[in-house]
C-alpha positions as CSV (number, residue, x, y, z in Angstrom):
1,X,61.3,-8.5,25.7
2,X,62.8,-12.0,25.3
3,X,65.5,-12.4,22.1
4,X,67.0,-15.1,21.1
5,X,69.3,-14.3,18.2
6,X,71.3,-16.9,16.4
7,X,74.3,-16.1,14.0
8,X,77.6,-17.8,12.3
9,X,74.7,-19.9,9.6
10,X,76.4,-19.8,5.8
11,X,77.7,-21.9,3.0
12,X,80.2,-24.5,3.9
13,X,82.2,-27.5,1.8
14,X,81.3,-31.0,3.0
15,X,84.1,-31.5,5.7
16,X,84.0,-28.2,7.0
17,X,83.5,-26.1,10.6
18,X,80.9,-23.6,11.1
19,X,80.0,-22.1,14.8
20,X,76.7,-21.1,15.7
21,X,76.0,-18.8,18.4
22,X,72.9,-17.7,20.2
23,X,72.5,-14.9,22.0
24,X,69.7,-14.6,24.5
25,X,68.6,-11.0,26.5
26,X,65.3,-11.0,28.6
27,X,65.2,-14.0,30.6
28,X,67.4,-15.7,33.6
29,X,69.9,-17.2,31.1
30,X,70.8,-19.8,34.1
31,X,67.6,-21.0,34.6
32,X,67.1,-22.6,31.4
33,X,68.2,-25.1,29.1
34,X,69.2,-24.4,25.4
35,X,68.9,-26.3,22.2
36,X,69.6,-26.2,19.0
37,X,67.0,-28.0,16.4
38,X,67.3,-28.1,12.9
39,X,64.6,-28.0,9.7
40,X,65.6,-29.4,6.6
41,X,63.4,-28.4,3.6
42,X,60.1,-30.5,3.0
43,X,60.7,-32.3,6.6
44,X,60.2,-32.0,10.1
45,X,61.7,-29.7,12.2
46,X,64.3,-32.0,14.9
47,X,66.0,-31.6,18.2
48,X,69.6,-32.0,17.3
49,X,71.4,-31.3,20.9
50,X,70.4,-29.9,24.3
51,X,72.3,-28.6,27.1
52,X,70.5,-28.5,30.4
53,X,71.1,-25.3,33.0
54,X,73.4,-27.5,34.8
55,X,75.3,-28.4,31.6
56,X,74.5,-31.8,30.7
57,X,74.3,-32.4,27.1
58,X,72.7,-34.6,24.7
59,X,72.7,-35.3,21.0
60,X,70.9,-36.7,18.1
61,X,72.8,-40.1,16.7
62,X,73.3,-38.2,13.3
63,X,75.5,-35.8,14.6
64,X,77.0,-37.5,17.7
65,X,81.0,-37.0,17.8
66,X,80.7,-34.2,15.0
67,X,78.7,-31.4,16.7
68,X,79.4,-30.2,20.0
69,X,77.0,-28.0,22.2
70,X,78.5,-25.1,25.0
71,X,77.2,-22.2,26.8
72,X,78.4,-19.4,28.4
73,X,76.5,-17.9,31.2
74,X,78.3,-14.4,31.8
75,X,77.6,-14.0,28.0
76,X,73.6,-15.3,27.5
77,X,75.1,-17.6,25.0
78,X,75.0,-21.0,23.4
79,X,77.1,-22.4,20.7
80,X,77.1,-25.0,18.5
81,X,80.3,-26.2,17.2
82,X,80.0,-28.0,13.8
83,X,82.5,-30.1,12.5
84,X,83.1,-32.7,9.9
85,X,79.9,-31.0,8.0
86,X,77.9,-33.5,5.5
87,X,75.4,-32.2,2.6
88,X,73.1,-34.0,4.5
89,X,73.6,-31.4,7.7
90,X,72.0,-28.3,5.7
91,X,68.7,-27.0,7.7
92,X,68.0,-23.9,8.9
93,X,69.4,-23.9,12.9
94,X,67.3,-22.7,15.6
95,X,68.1,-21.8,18.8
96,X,65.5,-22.6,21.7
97,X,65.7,-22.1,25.4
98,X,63.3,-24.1,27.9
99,X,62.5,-23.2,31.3
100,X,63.9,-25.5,34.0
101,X,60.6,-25.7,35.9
102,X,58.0,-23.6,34.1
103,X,56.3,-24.6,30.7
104,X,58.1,-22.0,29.1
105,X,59.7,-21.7,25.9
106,X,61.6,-19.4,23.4
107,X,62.9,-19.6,19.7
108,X,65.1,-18.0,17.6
109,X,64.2,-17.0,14.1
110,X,67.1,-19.3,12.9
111,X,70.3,-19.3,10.8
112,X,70.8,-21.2,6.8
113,X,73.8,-23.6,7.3
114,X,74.2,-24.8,4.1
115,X,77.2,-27.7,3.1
116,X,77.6,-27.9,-0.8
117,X,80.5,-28.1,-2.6
């Protein structure tokens, strides 16, 4: 059974760090890349940063030299480091992992990362 189980999510002041982590069990943890998207109320849900299995990364303009995306393969787990956190940031977080080569996918059920003074 495939898990992906995201934690570190609360309420932060605008300016502050949260972590994320993501913790996946069931699947070849190497073999796939991991995201992190994000789902604001009343709008889309949208990719903020991806690592690849090799560990390339990429990341949405908005959050560009603020938010910084890591995994750890002995540990089935990807992180999301948040810094420098704007009002603007607070979504529910979800953690996805993609199959290198098959059209698989997994999600997470997400974490509330709320920034409000």
């Amino acid at each position: 059974q495939v898990q992906l189980v995201e934690s570190g999510g609360g309420l932060v002041q605008p300016g502050g760090s949260l972590r994320l982590s993501c913790a996946a069990s069931g699947i070849s943890f190497r073999r796939y890349a991991m995201a992190w998207y994000r789902q604001a109320p009343g709008k889309q849900r949208e990719l903020v940063t991806t690592i690849t299995s090799s560990g390339t990364t990429n990341y949405a303009d908005s959050v560009k030299g603020r938010f910084t995306i890591s995994r750890d393969n002995a540990k089935n787990t990807v992180y999301l480091q948040m810094n420098s956190l704007k009002p603007e940031d607070t979504a529910v977080y979800y953690c996805n992992a993609e199959h290198d080569l098959l059209n698989i996918d997994y999600w997470g059920q997400g974490t509330q990362v709320t920034v409000s003074s």
